[in-house]
Structure formats: structure tokens, C-alpha cells
DRENKE-872283 format. One record per residue (C-alpha): x, y, z; residue number from 1. Coordinates in steps of 0.02 Angstrom, whole numbers. Each point is the difference from the previous one (the first is absolute). Example, Ala and Ser with C-alpha at 12.3 -4.5 7.8 and 13.67 -1.06 7.14 Angstrom:
<zafis>
{xx=615; yy=-225; zz=390; num=1}
{xx=69; yy=172; zz=-33; num=2}
</zafis>
This chain:
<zafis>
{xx=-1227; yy=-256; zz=882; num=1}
{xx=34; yy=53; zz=195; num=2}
{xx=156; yy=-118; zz=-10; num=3}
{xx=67; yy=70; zz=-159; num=4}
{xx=1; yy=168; zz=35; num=5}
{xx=87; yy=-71; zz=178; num=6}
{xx=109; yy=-95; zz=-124; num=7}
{xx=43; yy=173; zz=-108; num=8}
{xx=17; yy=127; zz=147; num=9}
{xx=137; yy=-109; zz=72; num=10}
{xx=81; yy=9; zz=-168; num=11}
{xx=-15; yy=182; zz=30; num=12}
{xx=-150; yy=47; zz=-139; num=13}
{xx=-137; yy=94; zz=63; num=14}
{xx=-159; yy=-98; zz=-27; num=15}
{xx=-195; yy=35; zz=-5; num=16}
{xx=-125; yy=-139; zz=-6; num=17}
{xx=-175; yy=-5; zz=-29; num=18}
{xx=-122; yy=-129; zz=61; num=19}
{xx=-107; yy=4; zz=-177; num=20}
{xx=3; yy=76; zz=-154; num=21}
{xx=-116; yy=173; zz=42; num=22}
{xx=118; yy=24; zz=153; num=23}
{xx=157; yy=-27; zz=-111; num=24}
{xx=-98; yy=136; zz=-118; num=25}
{xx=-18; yy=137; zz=125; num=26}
{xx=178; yy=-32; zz=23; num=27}
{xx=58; yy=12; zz=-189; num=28}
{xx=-103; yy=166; zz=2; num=29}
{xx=79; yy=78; zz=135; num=30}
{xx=197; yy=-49; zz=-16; num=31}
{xx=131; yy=-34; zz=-142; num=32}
{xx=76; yy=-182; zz=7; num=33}
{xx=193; yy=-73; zz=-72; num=34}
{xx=-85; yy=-158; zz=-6; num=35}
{xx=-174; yy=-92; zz=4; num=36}
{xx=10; yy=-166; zz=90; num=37}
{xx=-183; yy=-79; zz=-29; num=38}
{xx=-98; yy=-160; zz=9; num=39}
{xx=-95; yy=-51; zz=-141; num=40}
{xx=-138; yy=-61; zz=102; num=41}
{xx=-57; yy=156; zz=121; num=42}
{xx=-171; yy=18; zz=50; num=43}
{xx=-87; yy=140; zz=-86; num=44}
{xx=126; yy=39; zz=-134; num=45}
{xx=132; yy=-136; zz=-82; num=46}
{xx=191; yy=51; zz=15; num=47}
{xx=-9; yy=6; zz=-193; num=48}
{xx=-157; yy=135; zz=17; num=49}
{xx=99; yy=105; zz=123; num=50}
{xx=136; yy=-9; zz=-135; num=51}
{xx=-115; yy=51; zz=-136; num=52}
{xx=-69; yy=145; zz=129; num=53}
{xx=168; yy=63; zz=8; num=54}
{xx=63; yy=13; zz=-192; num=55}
{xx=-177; yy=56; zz=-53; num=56}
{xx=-84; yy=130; zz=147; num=57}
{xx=161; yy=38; zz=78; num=58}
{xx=103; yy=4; zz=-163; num=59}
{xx=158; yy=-50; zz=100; num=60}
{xx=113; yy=-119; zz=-67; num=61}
{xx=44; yy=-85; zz=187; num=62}
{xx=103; yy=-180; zz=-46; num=63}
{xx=-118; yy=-136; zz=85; num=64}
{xx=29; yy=-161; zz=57; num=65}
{xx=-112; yy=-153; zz=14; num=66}
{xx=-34; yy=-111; zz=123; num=67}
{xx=-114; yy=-131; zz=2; num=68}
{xx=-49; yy=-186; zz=39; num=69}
{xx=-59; yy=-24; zz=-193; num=70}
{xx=100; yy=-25; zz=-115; num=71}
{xx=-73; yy=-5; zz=-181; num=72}
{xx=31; yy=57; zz=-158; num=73}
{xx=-142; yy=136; zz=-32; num=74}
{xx=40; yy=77; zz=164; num=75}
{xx=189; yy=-1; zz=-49; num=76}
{xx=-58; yy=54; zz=-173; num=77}
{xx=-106; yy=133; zz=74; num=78}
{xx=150; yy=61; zz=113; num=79}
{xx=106; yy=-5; zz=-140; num=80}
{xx=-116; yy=128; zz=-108; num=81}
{xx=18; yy=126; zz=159; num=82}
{xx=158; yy=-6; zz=10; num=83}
{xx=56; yy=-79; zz=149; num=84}
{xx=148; yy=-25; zz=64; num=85}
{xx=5; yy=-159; zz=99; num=86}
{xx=-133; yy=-139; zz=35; num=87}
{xx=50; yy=-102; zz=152; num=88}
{xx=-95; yy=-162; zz=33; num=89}
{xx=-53; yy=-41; zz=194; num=90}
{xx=89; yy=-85; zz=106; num=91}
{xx=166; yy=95; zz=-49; num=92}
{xx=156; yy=34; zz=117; num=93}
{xx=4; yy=173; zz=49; num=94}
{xx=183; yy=16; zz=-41; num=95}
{xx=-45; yy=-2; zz=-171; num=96}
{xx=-155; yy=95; zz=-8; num=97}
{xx=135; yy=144; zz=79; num=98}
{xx=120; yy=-20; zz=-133; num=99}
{xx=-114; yy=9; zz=-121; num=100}
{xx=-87; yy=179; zz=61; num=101}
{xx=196; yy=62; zz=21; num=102}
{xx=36; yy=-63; zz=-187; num=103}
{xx=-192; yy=81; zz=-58; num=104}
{xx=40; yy=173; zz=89; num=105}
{xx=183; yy=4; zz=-54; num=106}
{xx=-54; yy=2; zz=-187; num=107}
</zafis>
């Protein structure tokens, strides 16, 4: 996630990252987000659970946006029912993964 946020600051979007899910936690607790850019597979907490954290505990509605390896229907299903707004399949071309946050925060 060290080269995305690399990726995004040189777009000129301020990013955090978090190394696992508790750390990315601690960091939902602490600060307000336009946008959650998470893996599915994190250790300690799934992107999906940090998603569910967030609508639930935090009652924010943050837009979210998936990224992940795996691509199958009950996780798509499952990121569906959270509302999500994008679910990006590794490898992807970060020009893309870019214009999709711009067209996700310009809704």
C-alpha cells in the first residue's frame, strides 16, 4: 500500500496507510476520511470488516473502495450489501485506479 499512497500523493491526495487492519483502526478512530482505499485481504481485520467497522461503530457513511487479488462473487456480493463504491481487481494500472477515486469523490 506504500506505493499507492506514493501513487496518490503525486496526484496531489493526501494519503494514510496502515500496515494491518488494528493499525488502520486506530486510524479510523482518530481522523475523518473522503475515501477508504482497502485490501480485502489485511492481516487482522479484512478491508470488508474495516468497512463494516466504519458504517456500524463509527456510523460514518465514508465511500470505500476495494482492492483486492480475489475476485469472486460473495466477496463482490458482500461489497455490494455495504455499499461500496468501487472493487478494483489486482494487477490494475494506476491511471485508472486514480480516475476512479476522482469520479467516487466527485459524486
Amino acid at each position: 500500500m506504500k506505493t499507492l499512497s506514493v501513487v496518490l500523493e503525486r496526484e496531489g491526495f493526501e494519503a494514510d496507510t496502515a500496515e494491518d487492519g488494528n493499525v488502520a483502526v486506530e486510524h479510523l478512530i482518530k481522523n475523518d476520511y473522503d475515501l477508504l482505499v482497502v485490501d480485502i485481504h489485511l492481516p487482522y481485520r479484512s478491508g470488508l470488516e474495516l468497512v463494516k467497522f466504519v458504517r456500524s461503530d463509527l456510523q460514518k457513511d465514508t465511500p470505500a473502495l476495494i482492492l483486492t487479488a480475489f475476485s469472486d462473487h460473495q466477496m463482490q456480493r458482500q461489497a455490494g450489501e455495504l455499499g461500496i463504491s468501487g472493487y478494483i481487481v489486482k494487477p490494475f494500472n494506476p491511471v485508472d485506479l486514480v480516475a476512479k477515486i476522482k469520479s467516487i469523490l466527485n459524486k
